[in-house]
Backbone as numpy.savetxt, mean C-alpha at the origin, in Angstrom:
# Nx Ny Nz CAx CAy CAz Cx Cy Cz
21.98 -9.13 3.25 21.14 -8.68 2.13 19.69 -9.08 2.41
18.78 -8.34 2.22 17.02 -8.08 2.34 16.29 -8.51 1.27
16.03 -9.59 1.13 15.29 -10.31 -0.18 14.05 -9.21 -0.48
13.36 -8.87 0.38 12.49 -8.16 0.42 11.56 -7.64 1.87
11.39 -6.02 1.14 10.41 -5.60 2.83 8.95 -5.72 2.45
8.43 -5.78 4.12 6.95 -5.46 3.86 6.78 -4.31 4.16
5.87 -3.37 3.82 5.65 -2.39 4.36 4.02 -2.07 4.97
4.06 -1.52 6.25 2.45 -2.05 6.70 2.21 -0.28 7.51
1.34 0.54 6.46 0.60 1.78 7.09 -0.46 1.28 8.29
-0.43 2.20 9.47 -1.02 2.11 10.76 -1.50 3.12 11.54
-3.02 3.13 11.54 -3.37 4.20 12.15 -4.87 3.88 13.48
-4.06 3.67 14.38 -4.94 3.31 15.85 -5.20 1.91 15.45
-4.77 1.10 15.69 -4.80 -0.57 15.59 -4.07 -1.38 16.20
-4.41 -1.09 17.96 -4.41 -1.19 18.70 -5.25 -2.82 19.05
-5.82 -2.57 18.05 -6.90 -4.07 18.46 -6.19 -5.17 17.91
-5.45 -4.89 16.57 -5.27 -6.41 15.92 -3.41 -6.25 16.09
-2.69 -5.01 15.90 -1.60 -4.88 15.51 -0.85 -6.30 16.41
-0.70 -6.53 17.28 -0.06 -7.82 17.95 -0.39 -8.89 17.43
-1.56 -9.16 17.25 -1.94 -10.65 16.77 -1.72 -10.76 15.42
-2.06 -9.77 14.56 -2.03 -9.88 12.99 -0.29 -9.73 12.70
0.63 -9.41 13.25 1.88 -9.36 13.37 2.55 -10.59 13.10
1.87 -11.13 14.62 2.31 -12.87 14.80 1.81 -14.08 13.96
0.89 -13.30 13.33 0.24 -14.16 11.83 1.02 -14.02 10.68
1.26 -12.82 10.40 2.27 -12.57 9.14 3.79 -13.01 9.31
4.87 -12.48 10.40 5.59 -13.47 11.30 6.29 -14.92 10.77
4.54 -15.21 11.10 4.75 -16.64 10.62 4.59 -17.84 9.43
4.00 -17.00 8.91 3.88 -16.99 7.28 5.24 -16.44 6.59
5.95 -15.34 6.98 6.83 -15.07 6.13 7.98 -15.75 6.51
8.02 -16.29 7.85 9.37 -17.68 7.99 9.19 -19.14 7.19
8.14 -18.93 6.96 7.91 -20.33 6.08 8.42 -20.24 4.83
8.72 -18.94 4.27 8.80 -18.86 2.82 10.68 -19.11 2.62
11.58 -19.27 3.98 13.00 -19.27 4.12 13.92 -18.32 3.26
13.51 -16.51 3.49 13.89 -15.44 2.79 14.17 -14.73 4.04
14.97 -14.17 3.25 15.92 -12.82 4.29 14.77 -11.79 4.30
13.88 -11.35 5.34 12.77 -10.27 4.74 13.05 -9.25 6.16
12.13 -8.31 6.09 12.37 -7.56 6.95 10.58 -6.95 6.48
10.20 -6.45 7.84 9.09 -5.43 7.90 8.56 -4.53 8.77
8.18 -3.18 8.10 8.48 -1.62 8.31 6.91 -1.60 9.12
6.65 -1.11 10.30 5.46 -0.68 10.10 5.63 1.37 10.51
4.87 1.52 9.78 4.56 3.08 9.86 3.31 3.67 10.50
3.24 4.46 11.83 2.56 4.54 12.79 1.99 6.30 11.92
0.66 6.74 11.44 0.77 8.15 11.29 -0.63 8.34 12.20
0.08 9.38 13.07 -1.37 9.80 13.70 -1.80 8.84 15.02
-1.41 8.09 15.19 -2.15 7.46 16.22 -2.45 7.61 17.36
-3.98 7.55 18.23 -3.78 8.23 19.39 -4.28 7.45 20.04
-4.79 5.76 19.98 -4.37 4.78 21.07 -3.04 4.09 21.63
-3.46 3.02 21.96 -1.96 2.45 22.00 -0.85 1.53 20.63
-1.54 1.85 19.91 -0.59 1.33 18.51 0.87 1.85 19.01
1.26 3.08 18.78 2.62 3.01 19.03 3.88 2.44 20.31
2.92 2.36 21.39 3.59 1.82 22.32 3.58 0.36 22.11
2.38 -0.44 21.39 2.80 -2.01 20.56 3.92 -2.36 20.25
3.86 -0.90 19.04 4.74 -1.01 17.80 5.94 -0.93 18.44
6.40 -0.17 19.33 8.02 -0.18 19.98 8.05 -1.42 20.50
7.28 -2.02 20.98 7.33 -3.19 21.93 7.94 -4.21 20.96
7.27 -4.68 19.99 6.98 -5.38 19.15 8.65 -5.24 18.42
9.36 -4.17 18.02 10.52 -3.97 17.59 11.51 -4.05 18.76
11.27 -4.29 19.47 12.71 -5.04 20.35 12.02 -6.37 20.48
11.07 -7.22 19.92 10.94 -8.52 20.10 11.53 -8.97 18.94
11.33 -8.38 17.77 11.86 -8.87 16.28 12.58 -8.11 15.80
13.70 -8.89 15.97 15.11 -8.08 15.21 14.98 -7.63 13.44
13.79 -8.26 12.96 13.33 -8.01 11.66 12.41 -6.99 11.60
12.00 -6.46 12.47 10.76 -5.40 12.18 11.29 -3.88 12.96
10.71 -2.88 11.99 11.22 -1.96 12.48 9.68 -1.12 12.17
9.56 0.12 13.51 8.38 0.79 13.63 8.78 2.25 13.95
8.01 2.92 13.67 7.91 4.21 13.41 6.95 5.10 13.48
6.70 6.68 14.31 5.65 6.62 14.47 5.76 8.60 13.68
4.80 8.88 13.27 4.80 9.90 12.28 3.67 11.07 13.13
3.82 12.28 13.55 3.18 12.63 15.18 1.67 12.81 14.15
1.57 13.05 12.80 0.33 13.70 12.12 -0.11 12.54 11.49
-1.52 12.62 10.80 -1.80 11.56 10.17 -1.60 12.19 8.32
-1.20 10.56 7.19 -0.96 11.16 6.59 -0.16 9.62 5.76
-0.73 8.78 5.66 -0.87 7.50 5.00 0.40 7.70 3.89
0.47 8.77 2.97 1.30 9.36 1.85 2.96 9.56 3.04
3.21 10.26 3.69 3.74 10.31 4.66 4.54 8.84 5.41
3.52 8.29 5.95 4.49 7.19 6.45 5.08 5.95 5.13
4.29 6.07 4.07 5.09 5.44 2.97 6.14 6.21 2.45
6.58 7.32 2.64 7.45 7.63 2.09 8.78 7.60 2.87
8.41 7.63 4.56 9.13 7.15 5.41 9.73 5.97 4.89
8.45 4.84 5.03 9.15 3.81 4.75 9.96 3.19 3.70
9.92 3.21 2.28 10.57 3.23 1.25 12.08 4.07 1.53
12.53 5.13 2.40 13.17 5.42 2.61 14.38 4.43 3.76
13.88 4.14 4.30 13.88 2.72 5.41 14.47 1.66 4.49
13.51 1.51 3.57 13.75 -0.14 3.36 15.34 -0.75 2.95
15.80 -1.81 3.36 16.83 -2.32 2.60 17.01 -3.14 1.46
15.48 -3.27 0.77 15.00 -4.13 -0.16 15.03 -3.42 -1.48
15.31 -3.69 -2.40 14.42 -3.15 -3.70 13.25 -3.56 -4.33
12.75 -4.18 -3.42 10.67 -4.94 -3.80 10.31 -5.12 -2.25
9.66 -4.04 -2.49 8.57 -3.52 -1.50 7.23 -3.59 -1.62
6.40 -4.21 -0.30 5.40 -4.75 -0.92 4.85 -4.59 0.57
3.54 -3.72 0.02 2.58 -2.97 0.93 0.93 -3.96 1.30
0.97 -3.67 2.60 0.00 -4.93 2.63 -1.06 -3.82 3.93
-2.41 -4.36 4.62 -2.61 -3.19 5.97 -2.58 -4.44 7.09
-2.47 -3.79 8.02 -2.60 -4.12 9.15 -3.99 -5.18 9.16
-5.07 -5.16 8.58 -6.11 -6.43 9.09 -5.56 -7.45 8.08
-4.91 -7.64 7.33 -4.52 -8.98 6.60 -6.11 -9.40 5.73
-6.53 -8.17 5.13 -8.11 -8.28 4.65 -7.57 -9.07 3.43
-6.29 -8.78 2.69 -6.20 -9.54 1.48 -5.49 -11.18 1.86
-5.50 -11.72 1.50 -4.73 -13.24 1.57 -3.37 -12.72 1.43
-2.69 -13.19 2.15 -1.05 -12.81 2.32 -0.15 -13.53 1.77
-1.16 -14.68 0.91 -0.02 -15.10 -0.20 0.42 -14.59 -1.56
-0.38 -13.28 -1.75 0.27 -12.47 -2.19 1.93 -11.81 -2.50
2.03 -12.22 -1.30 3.58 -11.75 -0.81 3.98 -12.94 -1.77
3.79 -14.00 -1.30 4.59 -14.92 -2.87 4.46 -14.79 -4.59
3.01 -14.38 -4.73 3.28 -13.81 -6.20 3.77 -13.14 -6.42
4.00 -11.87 -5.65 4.47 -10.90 -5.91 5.97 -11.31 -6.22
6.57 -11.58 -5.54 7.94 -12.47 -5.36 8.24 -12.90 -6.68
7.56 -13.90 -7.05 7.93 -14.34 -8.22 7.29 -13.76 -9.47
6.40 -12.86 -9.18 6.87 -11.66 -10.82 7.35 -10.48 -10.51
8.07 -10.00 -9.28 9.53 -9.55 -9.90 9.81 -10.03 -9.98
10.68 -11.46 -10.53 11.51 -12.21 -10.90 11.46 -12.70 -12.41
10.52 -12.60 -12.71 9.78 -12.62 -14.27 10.24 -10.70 -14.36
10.81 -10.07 -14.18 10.71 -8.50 -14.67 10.04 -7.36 -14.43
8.74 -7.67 -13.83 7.91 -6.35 -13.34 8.44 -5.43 -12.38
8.06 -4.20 -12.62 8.27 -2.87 -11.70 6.98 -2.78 -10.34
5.87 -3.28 -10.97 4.93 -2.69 -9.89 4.15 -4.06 -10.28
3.38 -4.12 -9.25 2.57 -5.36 -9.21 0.79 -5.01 -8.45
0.12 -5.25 -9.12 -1.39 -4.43 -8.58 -1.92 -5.91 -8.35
-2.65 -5.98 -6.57 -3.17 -7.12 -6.39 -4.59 -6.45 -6.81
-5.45 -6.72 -7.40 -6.74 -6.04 -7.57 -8.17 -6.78 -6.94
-8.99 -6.48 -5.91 -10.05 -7.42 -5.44 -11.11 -6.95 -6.68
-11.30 -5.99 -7.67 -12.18 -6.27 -8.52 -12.14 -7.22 -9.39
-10.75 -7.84 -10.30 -10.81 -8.86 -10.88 -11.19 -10.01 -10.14
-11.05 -9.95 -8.62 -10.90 -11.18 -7.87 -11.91 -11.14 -6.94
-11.73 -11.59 -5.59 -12.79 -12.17 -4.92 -12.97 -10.71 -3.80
-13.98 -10.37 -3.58 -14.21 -9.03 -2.64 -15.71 -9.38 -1.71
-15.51 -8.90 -0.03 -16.67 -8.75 0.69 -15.91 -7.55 1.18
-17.01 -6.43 0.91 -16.96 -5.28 1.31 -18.35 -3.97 0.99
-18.41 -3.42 1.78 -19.95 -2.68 1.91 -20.44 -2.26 0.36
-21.80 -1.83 0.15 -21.95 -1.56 -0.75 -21.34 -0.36 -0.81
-21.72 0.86 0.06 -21.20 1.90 0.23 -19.58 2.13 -0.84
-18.85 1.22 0.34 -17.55 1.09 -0.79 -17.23 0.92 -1.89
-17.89 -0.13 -2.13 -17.78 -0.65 -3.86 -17.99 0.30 -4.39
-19.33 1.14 -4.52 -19.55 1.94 -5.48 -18.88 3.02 -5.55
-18.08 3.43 -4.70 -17.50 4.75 -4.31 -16.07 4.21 -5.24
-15.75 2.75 -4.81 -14.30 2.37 -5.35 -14.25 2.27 -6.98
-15.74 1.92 -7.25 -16.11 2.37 -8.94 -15.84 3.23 -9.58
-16.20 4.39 -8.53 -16.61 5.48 -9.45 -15.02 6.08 -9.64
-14.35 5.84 -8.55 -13.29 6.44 -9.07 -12.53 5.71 -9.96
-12.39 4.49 -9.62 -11.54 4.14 -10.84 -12.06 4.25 -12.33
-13.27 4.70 -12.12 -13.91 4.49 -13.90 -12.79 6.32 -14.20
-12.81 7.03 -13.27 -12.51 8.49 -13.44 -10.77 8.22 -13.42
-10.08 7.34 -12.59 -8.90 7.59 -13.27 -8.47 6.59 -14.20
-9.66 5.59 -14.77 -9.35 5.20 -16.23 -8.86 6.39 -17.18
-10.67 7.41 -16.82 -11.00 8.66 -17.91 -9.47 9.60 -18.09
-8.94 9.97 -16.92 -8.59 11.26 -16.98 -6.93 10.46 -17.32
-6.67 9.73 -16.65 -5.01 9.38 -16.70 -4.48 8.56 -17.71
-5.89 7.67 -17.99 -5.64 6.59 -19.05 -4.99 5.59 -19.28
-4.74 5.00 -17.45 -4.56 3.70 -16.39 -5.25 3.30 -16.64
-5.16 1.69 -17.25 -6.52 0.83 -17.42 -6.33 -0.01 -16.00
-6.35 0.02 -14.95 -6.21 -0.99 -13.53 -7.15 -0.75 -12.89
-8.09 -1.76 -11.87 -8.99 -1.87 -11.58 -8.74 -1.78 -9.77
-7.77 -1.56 -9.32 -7.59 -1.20 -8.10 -6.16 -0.49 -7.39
-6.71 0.69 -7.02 -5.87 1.67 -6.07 -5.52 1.77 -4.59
-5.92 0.71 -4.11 -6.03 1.23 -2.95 -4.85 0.80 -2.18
-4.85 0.85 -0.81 -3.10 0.55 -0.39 -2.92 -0.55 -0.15
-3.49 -1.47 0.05 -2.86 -2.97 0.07 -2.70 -3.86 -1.24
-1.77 -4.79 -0.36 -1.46 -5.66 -2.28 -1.18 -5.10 -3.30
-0.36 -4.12 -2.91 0.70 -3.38 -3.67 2.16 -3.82 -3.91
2.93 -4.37 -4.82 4.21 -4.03 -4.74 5.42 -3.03 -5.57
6.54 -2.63 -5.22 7.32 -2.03 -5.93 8.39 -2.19 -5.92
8.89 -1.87 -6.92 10.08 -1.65 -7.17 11.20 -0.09 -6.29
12.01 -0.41 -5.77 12.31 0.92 -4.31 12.64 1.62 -5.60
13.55 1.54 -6.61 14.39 2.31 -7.17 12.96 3.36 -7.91
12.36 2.58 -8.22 11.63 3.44 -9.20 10.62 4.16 -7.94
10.06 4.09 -7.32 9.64 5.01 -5.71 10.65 6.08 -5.80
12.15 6.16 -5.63 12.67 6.66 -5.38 12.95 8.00 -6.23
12.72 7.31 -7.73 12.37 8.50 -9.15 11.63 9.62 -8.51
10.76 9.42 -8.10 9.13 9.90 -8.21 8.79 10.78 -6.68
9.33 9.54 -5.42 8.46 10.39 -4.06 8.74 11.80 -3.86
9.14 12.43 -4.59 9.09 13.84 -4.16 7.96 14.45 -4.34
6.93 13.53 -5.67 6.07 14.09 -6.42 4.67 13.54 -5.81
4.67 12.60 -4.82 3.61 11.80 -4.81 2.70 12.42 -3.41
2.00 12.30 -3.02 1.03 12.61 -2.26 0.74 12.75 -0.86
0.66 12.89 0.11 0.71 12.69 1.70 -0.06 11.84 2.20
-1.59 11.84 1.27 -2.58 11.12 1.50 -2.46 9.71 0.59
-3.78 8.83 0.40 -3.88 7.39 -0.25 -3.90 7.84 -1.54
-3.37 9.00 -2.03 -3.43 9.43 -3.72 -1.91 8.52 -4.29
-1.20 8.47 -3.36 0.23 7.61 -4.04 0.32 6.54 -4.62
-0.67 5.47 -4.36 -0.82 4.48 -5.29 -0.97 4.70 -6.74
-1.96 5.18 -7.19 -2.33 5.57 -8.59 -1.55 6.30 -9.27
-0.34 7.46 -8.50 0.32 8.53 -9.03 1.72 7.60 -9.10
2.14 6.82 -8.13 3.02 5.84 -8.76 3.15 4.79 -9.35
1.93 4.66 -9.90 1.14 3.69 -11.12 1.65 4.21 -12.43
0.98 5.38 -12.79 0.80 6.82 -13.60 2.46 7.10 -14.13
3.19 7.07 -13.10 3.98 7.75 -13.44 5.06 6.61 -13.80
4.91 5.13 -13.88 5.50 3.85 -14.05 4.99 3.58 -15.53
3.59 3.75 -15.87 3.30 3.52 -16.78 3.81 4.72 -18.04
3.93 5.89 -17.30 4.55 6.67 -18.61 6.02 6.83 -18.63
6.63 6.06 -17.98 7.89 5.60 -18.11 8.30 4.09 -18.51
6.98 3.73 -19.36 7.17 2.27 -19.58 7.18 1.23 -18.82
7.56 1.98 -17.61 7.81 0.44 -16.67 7.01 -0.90 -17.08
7.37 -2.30 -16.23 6.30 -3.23 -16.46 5.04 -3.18 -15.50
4.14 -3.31 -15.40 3.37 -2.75 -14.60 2.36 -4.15 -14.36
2.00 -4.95 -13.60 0.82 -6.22 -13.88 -0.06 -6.47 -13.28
-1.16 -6.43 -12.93 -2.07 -6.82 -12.34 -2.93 -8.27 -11.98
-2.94 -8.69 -10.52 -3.72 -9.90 -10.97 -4.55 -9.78 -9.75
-5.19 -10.85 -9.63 -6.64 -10.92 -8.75 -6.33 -11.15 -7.39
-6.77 -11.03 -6.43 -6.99 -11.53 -5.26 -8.32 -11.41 -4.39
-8.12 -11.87 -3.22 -9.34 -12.33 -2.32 -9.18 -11.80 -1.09
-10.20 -10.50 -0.84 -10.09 -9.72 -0.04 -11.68 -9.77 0.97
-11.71 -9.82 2.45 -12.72 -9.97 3.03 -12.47 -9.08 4.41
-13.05 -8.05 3.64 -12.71 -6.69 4.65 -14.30 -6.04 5.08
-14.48 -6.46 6.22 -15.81 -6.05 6.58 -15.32 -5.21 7.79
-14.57 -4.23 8.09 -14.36 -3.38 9.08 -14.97 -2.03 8.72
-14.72 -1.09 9.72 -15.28 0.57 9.26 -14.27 1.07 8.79
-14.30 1.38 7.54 -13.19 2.27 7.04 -11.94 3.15 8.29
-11.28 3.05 7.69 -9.93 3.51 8.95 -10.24 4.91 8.66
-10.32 5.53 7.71 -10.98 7.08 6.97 -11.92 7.35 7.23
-11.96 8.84 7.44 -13.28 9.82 7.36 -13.81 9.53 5.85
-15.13 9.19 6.04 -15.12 8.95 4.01 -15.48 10.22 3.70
-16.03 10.87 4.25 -16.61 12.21 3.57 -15.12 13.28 3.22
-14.20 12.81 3.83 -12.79 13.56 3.63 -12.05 13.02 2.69
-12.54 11.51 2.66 -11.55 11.10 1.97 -11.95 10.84 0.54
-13.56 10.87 0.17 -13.89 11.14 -0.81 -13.73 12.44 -1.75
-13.67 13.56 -0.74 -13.65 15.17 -1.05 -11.94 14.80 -1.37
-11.56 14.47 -0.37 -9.49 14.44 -1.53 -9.14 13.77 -2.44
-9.77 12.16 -2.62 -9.69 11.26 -3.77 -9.79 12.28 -5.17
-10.93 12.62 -5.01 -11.40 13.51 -6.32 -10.39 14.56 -6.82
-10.43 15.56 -5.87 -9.85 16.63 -5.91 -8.63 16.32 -5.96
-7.83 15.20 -6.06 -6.28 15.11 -5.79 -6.22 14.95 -7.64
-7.26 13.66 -7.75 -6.95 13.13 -8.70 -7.19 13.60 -9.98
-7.78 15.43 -10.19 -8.34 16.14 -10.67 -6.82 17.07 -10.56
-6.42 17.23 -9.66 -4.77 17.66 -10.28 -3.79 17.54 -10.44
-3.74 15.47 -10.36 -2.55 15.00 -10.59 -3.13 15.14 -12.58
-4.25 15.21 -13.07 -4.35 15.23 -14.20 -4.13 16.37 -14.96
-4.44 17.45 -14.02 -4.90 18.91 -14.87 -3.02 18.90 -14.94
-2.30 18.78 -14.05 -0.51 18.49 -14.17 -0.15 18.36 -15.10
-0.66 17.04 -15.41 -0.29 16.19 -16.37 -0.51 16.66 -18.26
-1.33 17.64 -18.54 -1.33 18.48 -19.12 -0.28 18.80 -19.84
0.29 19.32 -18.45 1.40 20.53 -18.82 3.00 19.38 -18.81
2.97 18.42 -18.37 4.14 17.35 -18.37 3.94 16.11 -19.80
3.99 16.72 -20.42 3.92 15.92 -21.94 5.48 15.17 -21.95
């Protein structure tokens, strides 16, 4: 039995994927839990995937996967499919958030929650201006339109519940729109839903085209609402 998976999206990280591995690794043997962790390869066209195989015949706990297109929405849905856990808990490849996360998370599912939002706006954040304001604007817009009061979407320091993923992934996104839409769709099913702070120090170049990924943020999140409409 799988106390719990990690699940870790990967796209050309080639630079850290070995070392940041053997960091997490070793942090999650300290915690003395049955765990297991997924990484999901989409798109990659350095050597990440030849790591990632490597790396899964070194650890009988980790399993890798490589997805030939890119498509972040995609290899999470892989993985949730994968997992043998029912609390799944999404973290990236630079370990930008503190990875003791993985222990709160832990212990509120155990207190009852469905989804668990690590959020760097309540909490501690180094990251460009560029970003911030961009990470503003949308969440002020899917406060507006969805009427999610949570202060961060993005893919790390996430956890879930598999069963309730499992409701829903048919419906959710290819791209980084799946966080918020399986937020959305937890919260109008009551689920417990909680948010708390963390400490994130992510000074890398976005793994994203921003000009693409700003043009889909919007536009996704403009018809997971106009949907929503019609799903009363």
């Amino acid at each position: 039995m799988t106390d719990f998976t990690i699940f870790i999206p990967v796209y050309n990280e080639e630079l850290i994927l070995e070392k940041n591995i053997a960091r997490l690794i070793d942090y999650l043997n300290k915690l003395n839990s049955k765990y297991e962790i997924i990484i999901g390869s989409n798109g990659s066209t350095d050597k990440t995937n030849e790591i990632g195989s490597r790396l899964q015949k070194q650890h009988n706990r980790l399993t890798f996967f490589s997805l030939p297109e890119k498509g972040v929405g995609k290899a999470f849905k892989k993985g949730v499919e994968l997992a043998k856990s029912d609390k799944i808990i999404s973290l990236d490849m630079d370990l930008s958030v503190e990875i003791d996360f993985v222990e709160k998370a832990l212990e509120l599912f155990n207190q009852g929650n469905d989804i668990i939002i690590g959020s760097k706006q309540v909490g501690e954040q180094k990251r460009s201006f560029a970003r911030l304001f961009l990470s503003s604007g949308f969440i002020f817009l899917t406060q507006l339109l969805l009427g999610i009061h949570y202060t961060d979407y993005s893919l790390a320091a996430k956890a879930y519940k598999r069963e309730h993923l499992l409701k829903y992934i048919g419906r959710i996104d290819h791209g980084t729109g799946y966080v918020y839409q399986m937020i959305y769709y937890a919260k109008k099913d009551n689920k417990k839903v909680i948010e708390i702070p963390v400490k994130c120090h992510d000074v890398r170049e976005s793994r994203f085209n921003i000009v693409s990924e700003i043009f889909y943020r919007f536009f996704n999140l403009f018809k997971v609402w106009f949907n929503s409409l019609f799903r009363r």
